[in-house]
N, C-alpha and C positions, 0 to 999 in steps of 0.2 A: 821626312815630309810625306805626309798620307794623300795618297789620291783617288779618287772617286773615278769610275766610269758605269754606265747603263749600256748595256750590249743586247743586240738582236743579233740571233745564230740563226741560219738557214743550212739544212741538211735534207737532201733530196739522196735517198740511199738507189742501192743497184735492184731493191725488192719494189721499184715504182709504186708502193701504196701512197705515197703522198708526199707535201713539205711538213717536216716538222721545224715550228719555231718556237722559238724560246726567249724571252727577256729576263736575262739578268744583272745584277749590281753584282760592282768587284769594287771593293778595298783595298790598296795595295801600300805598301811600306818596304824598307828598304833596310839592310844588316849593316853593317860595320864595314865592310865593303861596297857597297853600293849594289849588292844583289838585290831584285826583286823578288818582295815578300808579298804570299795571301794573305792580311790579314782577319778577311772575312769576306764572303762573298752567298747571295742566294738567287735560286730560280723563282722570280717574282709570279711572271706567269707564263702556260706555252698550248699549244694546239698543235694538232696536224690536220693540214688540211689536204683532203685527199685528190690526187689528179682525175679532173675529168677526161670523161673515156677518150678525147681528140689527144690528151695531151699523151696519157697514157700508149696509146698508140705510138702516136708521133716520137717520141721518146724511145719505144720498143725499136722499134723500125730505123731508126736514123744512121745505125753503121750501116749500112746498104744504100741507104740515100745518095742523092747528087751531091758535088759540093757547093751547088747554090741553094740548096735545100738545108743542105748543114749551118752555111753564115745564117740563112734567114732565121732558120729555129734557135739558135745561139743568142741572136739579137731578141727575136719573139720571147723565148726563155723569162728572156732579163727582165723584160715589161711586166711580163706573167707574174712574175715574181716580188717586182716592185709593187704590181696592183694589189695583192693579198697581202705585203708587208704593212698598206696604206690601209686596208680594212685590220687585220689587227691591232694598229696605232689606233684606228677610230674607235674598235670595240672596248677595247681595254685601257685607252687613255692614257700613254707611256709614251715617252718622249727619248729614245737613246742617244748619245750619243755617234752612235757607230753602228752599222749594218756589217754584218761579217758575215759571207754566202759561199760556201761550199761548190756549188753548181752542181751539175749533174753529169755524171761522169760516163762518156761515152766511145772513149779509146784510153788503152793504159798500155806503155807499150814501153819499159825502162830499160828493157837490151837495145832499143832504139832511140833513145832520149827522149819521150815523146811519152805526154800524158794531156788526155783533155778532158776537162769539167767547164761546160755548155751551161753560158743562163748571164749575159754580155753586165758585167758589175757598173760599165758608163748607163747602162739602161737601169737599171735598180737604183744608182743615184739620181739620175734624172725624173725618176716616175716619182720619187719618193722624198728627194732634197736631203736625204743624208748622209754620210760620206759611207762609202761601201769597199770592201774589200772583198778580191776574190782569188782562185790562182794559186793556192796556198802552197801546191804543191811542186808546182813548175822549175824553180831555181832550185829545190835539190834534185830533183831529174838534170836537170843540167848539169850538175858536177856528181855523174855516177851515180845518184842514189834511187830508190824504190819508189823512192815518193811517197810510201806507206809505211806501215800505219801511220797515223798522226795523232791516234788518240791516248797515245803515251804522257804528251803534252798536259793531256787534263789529269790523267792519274797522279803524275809528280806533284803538280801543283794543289789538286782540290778533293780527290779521293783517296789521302793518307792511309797508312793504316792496314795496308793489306798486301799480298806477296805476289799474288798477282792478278791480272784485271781482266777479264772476257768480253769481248763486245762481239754480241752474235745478230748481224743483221743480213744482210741479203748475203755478205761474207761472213764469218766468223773472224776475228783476231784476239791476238791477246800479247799483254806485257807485262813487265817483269820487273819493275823499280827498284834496285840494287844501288849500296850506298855511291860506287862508283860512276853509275852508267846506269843507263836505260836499255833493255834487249825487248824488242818487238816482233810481228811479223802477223802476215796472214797466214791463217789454219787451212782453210778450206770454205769453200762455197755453203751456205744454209740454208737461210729463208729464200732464197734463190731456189733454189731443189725443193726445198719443202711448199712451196709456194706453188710452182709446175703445178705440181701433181696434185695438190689441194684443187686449182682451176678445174682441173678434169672432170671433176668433181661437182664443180658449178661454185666453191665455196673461194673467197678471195682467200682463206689461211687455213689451215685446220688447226681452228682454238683449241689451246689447251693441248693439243697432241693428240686428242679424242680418238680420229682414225687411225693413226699411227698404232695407238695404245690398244687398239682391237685388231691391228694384224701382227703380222710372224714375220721374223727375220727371213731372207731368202739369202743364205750362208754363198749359193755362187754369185749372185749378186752384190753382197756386200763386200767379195773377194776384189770384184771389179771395179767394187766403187774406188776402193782403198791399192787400186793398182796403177794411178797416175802417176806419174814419175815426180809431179812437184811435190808430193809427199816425203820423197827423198835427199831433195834440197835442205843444203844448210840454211841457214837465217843469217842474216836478213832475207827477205823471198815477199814477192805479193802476188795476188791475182788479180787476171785482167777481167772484168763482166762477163766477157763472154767464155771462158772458159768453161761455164755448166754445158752449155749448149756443146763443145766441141767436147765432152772427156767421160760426160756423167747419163747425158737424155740419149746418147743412142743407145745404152743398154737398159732403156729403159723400153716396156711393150705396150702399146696404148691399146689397154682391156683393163676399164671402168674394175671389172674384176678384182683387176689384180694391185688397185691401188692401194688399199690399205698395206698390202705385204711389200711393196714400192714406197709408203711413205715409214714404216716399222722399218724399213731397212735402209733409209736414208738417215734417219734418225739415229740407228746405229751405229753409220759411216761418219756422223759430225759429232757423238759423244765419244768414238774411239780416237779420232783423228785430235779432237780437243785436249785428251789425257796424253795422248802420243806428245804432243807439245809441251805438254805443260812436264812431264819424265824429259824430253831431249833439254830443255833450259836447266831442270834440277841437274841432268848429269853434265852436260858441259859448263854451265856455273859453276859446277859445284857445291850445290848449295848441300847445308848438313844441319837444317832444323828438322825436330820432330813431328812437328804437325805446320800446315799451309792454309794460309787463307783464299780464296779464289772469289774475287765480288765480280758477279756475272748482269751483264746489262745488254742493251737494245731487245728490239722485237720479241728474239727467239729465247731469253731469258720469261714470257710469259707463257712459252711452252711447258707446262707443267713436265710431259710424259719426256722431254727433251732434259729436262736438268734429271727427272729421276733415274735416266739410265747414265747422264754425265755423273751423277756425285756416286751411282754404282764402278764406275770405273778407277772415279779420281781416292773413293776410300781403300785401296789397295795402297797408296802413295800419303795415303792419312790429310789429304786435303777436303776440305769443309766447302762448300760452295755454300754462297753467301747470295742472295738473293734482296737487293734494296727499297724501295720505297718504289710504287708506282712512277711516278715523273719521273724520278732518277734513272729507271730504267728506260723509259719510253723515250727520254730526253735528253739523256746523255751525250748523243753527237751537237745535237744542235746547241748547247751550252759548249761543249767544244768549240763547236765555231765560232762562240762570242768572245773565248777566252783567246783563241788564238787572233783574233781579229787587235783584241786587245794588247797582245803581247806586240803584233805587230806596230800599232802605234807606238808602245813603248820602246820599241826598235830592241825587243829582247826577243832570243830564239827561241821561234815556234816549233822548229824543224829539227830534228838529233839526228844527230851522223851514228850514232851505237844504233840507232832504229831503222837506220834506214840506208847505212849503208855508204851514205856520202863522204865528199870528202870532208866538210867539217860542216859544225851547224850550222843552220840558213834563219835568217827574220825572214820566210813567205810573205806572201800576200801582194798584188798590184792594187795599189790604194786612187779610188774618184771621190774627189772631192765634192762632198756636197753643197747645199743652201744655209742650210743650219750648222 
């Protein structure tokens, strides 16, 4: 029996440029077991809409905040959230079924059980009347797990076909879809770092890798970059937001100057760190094919000078980096979060214990019912 759903994804990344949303349709079918099958799904339409500067702030700022200042923005969040889910309903004319919101993530803390994504899902149904789910992460925090990646979920399901998946956005991660199991994890901080230092600058990003692509590696710097001890961690492993700020910007010199050779050499710390990963899953898999495919998405997949010095690393290991479609790339989380919004209705798991570390898989999501 085939089922239909329309999904709105909201994903609010750790690099604050904005919400991206996404509506799409999923088809789903079922095997000879009663697994859930895709059997066809598209991204109809999507936007980002970028944080005004209050919010932006407010958002920077908030681990330091009070904790009546934290519920308030939590709740405020959710409205925020609902308000612009209700102008893109009106723009675009689409009707979902399901709101599926990520929130915005502002303590990660898994040796402590404790993860939080801010943006209150009772307020996004209320602003908006339709059923929302948020939290995705929470219940395998709870039974030991990283809570991260989660974007393993979408590659199994909807980006077939390739060995392994890169999503490079204010983090880096990537995974590994093996016929057994799923092996995930976070790489290292990105658009986070490359981001910094672009502001320096006056620029919100440096498009393209442009400045990066005009400075020089600074070889003690890059030593430093790549001398964090979570680099040496096994996987599963995630990071917390703030770890740029505690591991990476105090060796960094704030001299306009010397930014180009600060963003060349950040650049080099997340294409070497990317291949380091993608070498420790081939040898402790063991994987033994000839050639890899690598389909790389989010933000920092539109860094030109960023994939040209990854696919120089990864062509020692004879992997291909694969570069998709505009939307696909720009919109790959937020379509995540409609799929998993949806999975959770179907009360199938979102969450994988090979990814993440738990004790066994989790259906995420705390679900509010809406009007509709």
């Amino acid at each position: 029996m085939k089922k239909r759903y329309k999904a709105i994804g909201l994903m609010s990344g750790s690099s604050l440029d904005g919400v991206d949303i996404a509506f799409c349709e999923f088809e789903l079918g079922q095997d000879t077991q009663q697994n859930i099958l895709i059997e066809d799904w598209s991204l109809q339409v999507a936007e980002t809409i970028p944080f005004p500067e209050k919010w932006h702030n407010r958002l920077l700022n908030l681990p330091t905040q009070n904790a009546l200042t934290f519920a308030k923005t939590h709740t405020y969040l959710g409205h925020f959230l609902g308000e612009i889910v209700n102008d893109f309903i009106t723009t675009h004319k689409v009707y979902p079924d399901l709101i599926a919101s990520h929130g915005h993530t502002i303590f990660h803390e898994p040796n402590n059980r404790m993860t939080i994504q801010i943006g209150d899902g009772a307020a996004i149904a209320a602003t908006t009347g339709y059923t929302t789910i948020t939290n995705f992460r929470n219940q395998d925090i709870a039974i030991d797990g990283e809570g991260t990646p989660v974007a393993p979920i979408v590659d199994k399901y909807l980006f077939k076909g390739h060995d392994f998946y890169l999503n490079i956005g204010g983090i880096a991660n990537i995974s590994c879809v093996l016929p057994e199991k799923v092996v995930a994890f976070d790489i290292s901080p990105a658009n986070q770092l490359l981001n910094v230092l672009a502001n320096r600058l006056g620029h919100e990003y440096d498009e393209g890798g442009k400045i990066a692509a005009s400075g020089v590696v600074d070889e003690e710097l890059f030593k430093l970059f790549n001398a964090g001890s979570f680099y040496n961690q096994a996987y599963p492993k995630s990071l917390d937001n703030s770890w740029v700020s505690k591991h990476l910007l105090p060796h960094i010199e704030n001299d306009r100057e010397l930014i180009p050779l600060q963003l060349a050499t950040g650049v080099e710390h997340i294409a070497y760190q990317i291949a380091q990963s993608i070498h420790q899953v081939i040898e402790k898999e063991e994987l033994q094919q000839n050639t890899y495919s690598l389909l790389a998405t989010g933000g920092g997949a539109f860094n030109s000078y960023l994939m040209e010095r990854l696919q120089s690393y990864c062509d020692v290991m004879n992997v291909q980096v694969i570069i998709p479609e505009g939307p696909t790339i720009q919109f790959k989380e937020a379509i995540l979060m409609a799929w998993m919004g949806v999975l959770r209705m179907e009360g199938v798991p979102n969450v994988l214990k090979t990814v993440t570390g738990g004790q066994r898989d989790t259906v995420g999501g705390a679900v509010y019912a809406g009007r509709y």
